[in-house]
C-alpha positions as CSV (number, residue, x, y, z in Angstrom):
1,X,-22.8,-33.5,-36.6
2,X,-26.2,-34.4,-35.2
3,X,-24.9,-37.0,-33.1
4,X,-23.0,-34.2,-31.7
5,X,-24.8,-31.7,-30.7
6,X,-27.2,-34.5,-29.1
7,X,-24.5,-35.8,-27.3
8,X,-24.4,-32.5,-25.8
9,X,-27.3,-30.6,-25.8
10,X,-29.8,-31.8,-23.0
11,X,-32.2,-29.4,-23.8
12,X,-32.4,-30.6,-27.7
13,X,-32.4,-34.1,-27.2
14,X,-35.4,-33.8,-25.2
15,X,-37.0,-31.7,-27.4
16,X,-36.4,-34.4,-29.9
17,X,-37.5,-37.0,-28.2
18,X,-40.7,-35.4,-26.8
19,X,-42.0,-33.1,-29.4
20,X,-41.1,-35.8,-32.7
21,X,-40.2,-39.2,-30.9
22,X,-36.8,-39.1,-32.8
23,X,-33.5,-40.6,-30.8
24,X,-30.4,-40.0,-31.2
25,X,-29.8,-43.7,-33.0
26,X,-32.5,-42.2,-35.6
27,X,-30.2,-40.4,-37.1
28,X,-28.0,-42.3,-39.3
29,X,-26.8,-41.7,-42.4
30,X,-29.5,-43.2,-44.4
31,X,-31.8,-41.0,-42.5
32,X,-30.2,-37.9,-42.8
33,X,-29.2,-38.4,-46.8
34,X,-32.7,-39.3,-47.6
35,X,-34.1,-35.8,-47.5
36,X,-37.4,-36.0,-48.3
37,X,-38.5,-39.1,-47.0
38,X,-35.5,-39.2,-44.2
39,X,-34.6,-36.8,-41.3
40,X,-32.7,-34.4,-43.1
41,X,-34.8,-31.9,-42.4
42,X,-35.0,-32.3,-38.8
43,X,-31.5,-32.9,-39.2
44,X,-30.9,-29.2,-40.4
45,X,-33.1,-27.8,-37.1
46,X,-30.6,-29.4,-34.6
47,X,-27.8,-28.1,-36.5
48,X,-29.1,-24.6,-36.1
49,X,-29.3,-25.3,-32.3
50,X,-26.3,-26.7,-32.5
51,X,-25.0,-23.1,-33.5
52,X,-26.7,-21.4,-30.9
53,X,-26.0,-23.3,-27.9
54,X,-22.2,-23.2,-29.0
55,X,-21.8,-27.2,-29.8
56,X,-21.2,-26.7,-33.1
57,X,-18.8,-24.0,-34.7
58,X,-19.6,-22.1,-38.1
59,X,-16.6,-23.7,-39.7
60,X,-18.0,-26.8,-39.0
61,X,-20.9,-26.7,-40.8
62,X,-19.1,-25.0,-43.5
63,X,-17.5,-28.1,-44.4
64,X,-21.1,-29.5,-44.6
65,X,-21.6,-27.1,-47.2
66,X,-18.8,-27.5,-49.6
């Protein structure tokens, strides 16, 4: 789903990449499933813009969830 929405979104990817010097390879799924150590985190903010900048629908990330 990350991969997604930085496939996409312009305006997160660089905000990724500039403000945290994360790319979009960064997040794999060792990465993202390692949430304290990992990405996950940052993971869950690109999500959210996701959302917002209509990448990503609500039932998407509702499968996340369950």
């Amino acid at each position: 789903m990350v991969q997604k929405v930085l496939r996409f979104s312009d305006r997160v990817r660089e905000w990724l990449t500039g403000e945290h010097g994360v790319y979009f390879d960064d997040f794999d799924e060792e990465n993202v499933k390692d949430y304290d150590r990992g990405l996950a985190k940052l993971a869950d903010l690109v999500i959210e813009e996701g959302l917002k900048d209509n990448i990503l629908d609500e039932e998407d990330v509702d499968l996340l969830r369950e």
